[in-house]
N, CA, C and O of each residue as an XYZ file, in Angstrom:
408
protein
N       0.843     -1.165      0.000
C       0.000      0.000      0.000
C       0.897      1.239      0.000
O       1.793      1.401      0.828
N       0.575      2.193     -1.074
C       1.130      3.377     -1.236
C       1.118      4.491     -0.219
O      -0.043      4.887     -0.121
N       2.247      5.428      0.894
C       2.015      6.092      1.633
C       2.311      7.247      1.013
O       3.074      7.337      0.051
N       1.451      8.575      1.781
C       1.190      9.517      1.067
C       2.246     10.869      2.336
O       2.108     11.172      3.521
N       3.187     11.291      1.271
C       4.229     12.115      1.938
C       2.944     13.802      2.469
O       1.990     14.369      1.936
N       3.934     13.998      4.078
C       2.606     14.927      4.301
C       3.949     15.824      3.975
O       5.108     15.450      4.149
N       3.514     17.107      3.456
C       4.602     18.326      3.216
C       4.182     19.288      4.307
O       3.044     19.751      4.382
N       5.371     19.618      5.326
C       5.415     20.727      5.634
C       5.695     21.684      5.640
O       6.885     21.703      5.954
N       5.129     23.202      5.382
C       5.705     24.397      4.653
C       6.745     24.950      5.640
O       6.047     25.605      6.413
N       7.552     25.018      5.901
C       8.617     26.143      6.879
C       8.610     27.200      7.099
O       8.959     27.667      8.183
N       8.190     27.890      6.081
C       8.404     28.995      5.521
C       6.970     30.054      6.589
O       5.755     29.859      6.543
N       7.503     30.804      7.187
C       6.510     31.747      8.313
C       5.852     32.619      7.687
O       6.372     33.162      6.713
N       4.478     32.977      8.122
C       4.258     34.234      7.385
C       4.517     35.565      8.276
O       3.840     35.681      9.298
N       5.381     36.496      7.976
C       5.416     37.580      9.024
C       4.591     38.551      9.185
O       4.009     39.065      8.230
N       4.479     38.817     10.049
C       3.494     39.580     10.806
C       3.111     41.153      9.683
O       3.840     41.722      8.870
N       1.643     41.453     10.122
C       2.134     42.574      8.848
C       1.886     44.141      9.886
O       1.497     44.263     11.048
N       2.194     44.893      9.134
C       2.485     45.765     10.165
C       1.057     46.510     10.767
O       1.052     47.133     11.828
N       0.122     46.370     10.092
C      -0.815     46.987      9.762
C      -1.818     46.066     11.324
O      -2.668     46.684     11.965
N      -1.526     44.910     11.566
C      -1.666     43.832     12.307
C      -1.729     44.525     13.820
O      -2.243     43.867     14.725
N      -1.324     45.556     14.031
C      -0.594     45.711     15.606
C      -1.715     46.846     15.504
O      -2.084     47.699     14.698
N      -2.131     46.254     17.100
C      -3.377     47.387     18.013
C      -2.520     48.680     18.173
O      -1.414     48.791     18.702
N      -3.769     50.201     17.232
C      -3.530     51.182     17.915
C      -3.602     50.920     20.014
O      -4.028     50.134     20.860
N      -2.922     52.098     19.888
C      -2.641     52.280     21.682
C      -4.123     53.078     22.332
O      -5.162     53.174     21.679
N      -3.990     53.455     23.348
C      -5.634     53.685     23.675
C      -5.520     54.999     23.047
O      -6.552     55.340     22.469
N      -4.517     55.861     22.997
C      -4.510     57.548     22.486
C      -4.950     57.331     21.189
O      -6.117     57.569     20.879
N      -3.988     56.826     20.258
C      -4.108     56.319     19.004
C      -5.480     55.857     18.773
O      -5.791     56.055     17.598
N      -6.271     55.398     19.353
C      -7.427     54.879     19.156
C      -8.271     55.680     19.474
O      -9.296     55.650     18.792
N      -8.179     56.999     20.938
C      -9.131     57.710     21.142
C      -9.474     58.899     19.561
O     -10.441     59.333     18.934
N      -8.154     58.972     19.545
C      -7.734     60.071     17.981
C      -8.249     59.498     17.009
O      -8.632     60.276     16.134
N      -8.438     58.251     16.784
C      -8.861     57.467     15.665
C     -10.672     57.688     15.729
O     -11.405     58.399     15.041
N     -10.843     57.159     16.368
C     -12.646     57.438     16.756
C     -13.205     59.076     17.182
O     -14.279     59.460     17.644
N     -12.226     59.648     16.880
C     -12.903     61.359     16.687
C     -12.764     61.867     15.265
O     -13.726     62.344     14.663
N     -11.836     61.784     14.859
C     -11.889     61.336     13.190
C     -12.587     61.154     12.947
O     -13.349     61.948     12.394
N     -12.844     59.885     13.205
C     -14.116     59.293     12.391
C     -15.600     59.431     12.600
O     -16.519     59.114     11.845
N     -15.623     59.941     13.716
C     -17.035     60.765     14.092
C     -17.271     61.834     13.333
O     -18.300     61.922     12.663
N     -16.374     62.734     13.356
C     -16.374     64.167     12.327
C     -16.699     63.683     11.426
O     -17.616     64.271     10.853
N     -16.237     62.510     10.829
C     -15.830     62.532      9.158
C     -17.916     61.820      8.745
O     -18.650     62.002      7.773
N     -18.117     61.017     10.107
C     -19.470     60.499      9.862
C     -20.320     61.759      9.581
O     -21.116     62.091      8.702
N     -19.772     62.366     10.795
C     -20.871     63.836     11.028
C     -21.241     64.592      9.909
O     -22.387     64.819      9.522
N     -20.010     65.025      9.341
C     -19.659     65.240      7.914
C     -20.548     64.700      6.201
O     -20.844     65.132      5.087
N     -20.618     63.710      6.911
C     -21.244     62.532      5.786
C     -22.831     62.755      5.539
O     -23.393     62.942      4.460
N     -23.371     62.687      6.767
C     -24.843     62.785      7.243
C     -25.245     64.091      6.969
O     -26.426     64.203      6.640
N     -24.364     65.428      7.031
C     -24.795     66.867      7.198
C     -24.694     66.777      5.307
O     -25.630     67.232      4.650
N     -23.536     66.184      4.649
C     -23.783     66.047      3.166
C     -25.151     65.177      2.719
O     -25.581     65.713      1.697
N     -25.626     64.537      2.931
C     -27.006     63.532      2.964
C     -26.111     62.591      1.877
O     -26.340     62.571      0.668
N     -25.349     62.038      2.357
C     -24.356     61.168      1.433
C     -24.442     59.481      2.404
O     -24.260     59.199      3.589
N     -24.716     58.872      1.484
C     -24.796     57.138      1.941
C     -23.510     56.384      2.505
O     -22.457     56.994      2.315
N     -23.473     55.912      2.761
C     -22.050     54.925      3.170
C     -21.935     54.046      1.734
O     -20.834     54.023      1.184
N     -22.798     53.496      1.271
C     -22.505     52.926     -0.204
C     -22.506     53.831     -1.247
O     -22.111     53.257     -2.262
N     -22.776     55.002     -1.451
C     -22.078     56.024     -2.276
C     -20.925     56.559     -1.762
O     -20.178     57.067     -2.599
N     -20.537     56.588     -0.500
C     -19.177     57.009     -0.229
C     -18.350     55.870     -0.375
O     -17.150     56.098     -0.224
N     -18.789     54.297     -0.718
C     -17.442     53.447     -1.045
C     -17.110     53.965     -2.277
O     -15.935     54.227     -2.532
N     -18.552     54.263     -3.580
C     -18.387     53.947     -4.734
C     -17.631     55.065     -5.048
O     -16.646     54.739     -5.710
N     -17.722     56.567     -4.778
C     -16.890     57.844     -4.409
C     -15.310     57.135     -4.462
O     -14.422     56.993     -5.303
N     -15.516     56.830     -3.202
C     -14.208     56.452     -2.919
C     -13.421     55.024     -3.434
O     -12.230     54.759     -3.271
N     -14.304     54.317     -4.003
C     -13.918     53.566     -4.975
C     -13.221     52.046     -4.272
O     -12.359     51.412     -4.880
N     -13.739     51.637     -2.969
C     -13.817     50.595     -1.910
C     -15.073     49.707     -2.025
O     -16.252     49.883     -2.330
N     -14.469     48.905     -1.728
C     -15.789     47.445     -1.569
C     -16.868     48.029     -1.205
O     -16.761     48.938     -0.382
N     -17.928     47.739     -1.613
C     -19.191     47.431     -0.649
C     -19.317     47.260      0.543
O     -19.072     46.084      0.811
N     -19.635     47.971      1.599
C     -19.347     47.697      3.284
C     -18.763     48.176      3.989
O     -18.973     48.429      5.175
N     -17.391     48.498      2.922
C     -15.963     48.705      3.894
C     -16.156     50.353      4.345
O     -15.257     50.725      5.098
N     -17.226     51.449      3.995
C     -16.916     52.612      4.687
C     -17.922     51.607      6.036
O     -17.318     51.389      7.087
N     -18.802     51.283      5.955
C     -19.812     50.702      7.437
C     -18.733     49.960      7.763
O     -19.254     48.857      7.921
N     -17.449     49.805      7.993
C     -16.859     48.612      8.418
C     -15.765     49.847      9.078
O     -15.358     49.652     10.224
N     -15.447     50.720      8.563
C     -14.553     51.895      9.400
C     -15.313     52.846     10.012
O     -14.754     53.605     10.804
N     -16.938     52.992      9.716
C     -17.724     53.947     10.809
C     -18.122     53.122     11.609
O     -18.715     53.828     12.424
N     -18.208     52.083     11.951
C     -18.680     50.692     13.197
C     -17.311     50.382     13.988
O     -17.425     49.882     15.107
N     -16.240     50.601     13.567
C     -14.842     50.320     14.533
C     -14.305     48.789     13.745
O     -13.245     48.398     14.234
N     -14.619     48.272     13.108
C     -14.391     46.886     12.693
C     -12.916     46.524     12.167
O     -11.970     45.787     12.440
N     -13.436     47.810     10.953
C     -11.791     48.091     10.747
C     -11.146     49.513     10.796
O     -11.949     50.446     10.775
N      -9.763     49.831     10.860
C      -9.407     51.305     10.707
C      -8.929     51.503      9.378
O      -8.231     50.687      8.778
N      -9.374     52.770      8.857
C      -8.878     52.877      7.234
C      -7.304     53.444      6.956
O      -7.024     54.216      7.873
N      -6.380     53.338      6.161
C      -5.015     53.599      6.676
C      -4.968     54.975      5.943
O      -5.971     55.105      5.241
N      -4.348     55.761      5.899
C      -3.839     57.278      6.276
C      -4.264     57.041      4.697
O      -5.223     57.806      4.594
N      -4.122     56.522      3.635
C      -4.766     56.939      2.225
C      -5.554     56.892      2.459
O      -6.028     57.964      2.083
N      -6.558     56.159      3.073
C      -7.727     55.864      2.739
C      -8.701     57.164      3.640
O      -9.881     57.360      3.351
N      -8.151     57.772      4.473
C      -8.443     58.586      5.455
C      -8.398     59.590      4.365
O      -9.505     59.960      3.973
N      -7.542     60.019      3.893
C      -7.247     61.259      3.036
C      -8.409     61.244      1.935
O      -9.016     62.255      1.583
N      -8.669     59.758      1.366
C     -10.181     59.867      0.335
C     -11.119     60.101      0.931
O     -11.982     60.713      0.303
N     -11.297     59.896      1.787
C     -12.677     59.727      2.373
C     -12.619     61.266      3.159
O     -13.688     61.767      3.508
N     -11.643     61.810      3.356
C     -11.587     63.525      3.482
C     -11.621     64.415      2.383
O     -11.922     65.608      2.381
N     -11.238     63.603      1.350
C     -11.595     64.260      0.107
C     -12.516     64.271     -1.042
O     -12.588     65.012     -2.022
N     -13.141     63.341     -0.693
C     -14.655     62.356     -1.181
C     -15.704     63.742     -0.621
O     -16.337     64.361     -1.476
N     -15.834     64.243      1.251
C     -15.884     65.041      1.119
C     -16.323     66.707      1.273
O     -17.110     67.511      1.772
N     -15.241     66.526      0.491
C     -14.598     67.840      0.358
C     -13.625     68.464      1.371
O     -13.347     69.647      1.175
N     -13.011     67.784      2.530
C     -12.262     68.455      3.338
C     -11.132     67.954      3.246
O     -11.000     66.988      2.494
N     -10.159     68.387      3.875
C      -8.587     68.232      4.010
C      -8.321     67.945      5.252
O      -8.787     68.495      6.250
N      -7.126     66.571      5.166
C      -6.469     66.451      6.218
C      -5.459     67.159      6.898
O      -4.605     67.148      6.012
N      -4.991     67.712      7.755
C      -4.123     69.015      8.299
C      -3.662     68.074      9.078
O      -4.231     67.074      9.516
N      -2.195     68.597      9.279
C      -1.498     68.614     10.927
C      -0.726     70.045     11.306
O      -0.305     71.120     10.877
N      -0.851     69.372     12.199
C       0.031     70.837     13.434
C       0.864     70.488     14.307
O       0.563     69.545     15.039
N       1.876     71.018     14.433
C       2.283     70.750     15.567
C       1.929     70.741     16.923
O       0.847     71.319     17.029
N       2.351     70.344     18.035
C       1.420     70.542     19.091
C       2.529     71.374     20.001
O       2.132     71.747     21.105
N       3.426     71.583     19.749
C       4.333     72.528     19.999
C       4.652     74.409     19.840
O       5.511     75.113     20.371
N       3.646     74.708     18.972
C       3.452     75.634     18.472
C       4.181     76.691     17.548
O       4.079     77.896     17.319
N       5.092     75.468     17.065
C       6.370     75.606     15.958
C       5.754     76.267     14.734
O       4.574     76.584     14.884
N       6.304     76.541     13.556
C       5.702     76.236     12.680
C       5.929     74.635     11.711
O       6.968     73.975     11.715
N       4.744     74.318     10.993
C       4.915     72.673     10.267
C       5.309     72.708      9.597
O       5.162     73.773      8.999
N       6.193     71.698      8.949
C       7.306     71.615      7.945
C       6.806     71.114      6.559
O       7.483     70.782      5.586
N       5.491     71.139      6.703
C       4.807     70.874      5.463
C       4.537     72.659      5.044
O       3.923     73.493      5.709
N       5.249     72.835      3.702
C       5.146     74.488      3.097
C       4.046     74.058      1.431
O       3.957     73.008      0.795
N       3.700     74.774      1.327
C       2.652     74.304      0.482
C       3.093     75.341     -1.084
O       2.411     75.240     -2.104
């Protein structure tokens, strides 16, 4: 009787970076964002499935970053600020001036 070789892969998959829990700050900052940006949405009378198709994302996936499910990464933040119509800014919190010159 013929035995059947089992293969084992070795080979790891590494971790991806995207993988690792914001911190509680990171997360409080994350969920005010995204409140504005809802607030934003609703005061436009704009859908969550016209803001994927806008923004050009799956089906779901804006209800999947206004529910906490998932977080959208800094592009995807910037479309969906520009979908619309606003801009993402930073500042220092130092009261420097920012090294972004336009």
């Amino acid at each position: 009787m013929a035995q059947l070789a089992i293969h084992v892969n070795p080979i790891r998959r590494p971790i991806k970076p995207y993988a690792v829990r914001p911190t509680p700050m990171e997360e409080q900052f994350y969920r005010a964002l995204i409140a504005s940006l809802i607030e934003e949405r609703h005061r436009q009378g704009i859908t969550q499935e016209r803001l994927c198709q806008i923004i050009g994302v799956s089906d779901g996936l804006v209800n999947k970053w206004e529910s906490g499910v998932r977080l959208p990464s800094l592009f995807y933040f910037m479309c969906w600020c520009a979908s619309l119509g606003l801009q993402l800014k930073t500042e220092r919190t130092d009261g420097k001036a920012a090294c972004f010159d336009s």
